[in-house]
C-alpha positions as CSV (number, residue, x, y, z in Angstrom):
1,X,-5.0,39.5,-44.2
2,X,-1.5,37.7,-43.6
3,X,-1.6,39.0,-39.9
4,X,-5.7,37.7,-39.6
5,X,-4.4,34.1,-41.0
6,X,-1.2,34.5,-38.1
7,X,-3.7,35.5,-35.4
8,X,-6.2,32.6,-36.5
9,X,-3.6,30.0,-36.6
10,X,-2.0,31.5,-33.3
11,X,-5.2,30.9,-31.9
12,X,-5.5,27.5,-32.8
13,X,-2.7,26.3,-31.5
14,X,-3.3,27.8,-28.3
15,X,-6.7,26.4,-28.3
16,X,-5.6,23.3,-29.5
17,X,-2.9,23.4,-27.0
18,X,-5.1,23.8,-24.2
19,X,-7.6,20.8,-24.8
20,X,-4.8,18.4,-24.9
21,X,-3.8,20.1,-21.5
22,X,-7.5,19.4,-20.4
23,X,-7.8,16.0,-21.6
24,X,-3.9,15.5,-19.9
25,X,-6.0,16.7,-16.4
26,X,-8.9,14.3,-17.1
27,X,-7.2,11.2,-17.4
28,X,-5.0,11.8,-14.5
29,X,-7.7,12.7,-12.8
30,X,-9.1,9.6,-14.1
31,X,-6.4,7.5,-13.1
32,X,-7.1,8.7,-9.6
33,X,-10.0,7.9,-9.3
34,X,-9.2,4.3,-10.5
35,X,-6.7,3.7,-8.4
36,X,-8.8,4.8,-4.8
37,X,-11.3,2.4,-6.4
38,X,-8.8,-0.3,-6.9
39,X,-7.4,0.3,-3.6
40,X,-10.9,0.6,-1.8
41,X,-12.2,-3.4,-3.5
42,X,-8.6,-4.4,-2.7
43,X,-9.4,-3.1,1.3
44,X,-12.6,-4.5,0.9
45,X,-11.5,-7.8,-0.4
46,X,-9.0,-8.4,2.8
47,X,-12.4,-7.2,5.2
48,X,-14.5,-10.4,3.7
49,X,-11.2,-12.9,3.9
50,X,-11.2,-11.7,7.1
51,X,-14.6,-12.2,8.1
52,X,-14.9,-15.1,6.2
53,X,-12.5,-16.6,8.2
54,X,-14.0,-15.6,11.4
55,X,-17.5,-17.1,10.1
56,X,-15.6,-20.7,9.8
57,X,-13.6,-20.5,13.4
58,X,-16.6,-19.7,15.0
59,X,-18.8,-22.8,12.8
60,X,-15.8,-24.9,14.3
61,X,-16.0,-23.1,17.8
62,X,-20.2,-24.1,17.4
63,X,-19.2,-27.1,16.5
64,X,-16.9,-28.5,19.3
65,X,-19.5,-26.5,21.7
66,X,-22.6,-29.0,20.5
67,X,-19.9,-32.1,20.6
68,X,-19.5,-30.9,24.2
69,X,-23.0,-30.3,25.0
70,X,-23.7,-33.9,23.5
71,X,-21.1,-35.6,25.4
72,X,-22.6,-33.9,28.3
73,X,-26.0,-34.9,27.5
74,X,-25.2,-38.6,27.2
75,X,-23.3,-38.4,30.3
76,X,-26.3,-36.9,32.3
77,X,-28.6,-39.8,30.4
78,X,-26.1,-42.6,31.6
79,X,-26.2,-41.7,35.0
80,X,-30.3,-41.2,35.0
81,X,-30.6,-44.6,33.3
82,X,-27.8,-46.4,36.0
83,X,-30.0,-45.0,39.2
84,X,-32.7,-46.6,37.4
85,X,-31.4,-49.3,37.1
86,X,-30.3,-48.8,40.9
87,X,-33.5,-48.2,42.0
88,X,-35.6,-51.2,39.5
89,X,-32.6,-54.0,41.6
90,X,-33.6,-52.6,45.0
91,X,-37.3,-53.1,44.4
92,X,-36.9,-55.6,43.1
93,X,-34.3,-57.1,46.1
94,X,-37.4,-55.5,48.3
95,X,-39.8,-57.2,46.9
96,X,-38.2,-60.7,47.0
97,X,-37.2,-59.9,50.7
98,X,-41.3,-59.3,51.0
99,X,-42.3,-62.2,49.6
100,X,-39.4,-64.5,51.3
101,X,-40.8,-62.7,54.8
């Protein structure tokens, strides 16, 4: 009976022994599994800053592009309104020189 209660508590123990083994295993593996996760949002976090910041140099890059193309325009509408204005003196000159004639 002594040697049942031995072999009982012997088993136990080893029994015991090996679920705090197990749960040792688990929460390393655990840990693991945290830390990839931690690393991957950490990657994931520099990706958006990164593109984030691309997104804003190319807003400024649209930007300076439609200053330029608006600068352009009023250049091309200066010049269309001067050889109007060109064009309205000499008929007008023309038509003076008509009616002087």
């Amino acid at each position: 009976m002594k040697l049942n209660l031995e072999e009982v508590q012997h088993n136990c123990k080893k029994e015991l022994a090996n679920m705090k083994l197990d749960q040792v295993k688990e929460k390393g593996e655990e840990n693991r599994v945290r830390e990839t996760l931690n690393n991957q949002i950490e990657d994931l976090k520099v990706k958006l800053e990164i593109e984030n910041n691309s997104v804003e140099m190319y807003k400024k890059l649209l930007e300076e592009k439609e200053r330029e193309l608006v600068k352009q325009m009023n250049s091309v509408n200066d010049e269309n309104w001067n050889k109007i204005n060109e064009l309205t003196n000499e008929k007008c000159f023309r038509f003076k020189n008509l009616e002087i004639n």
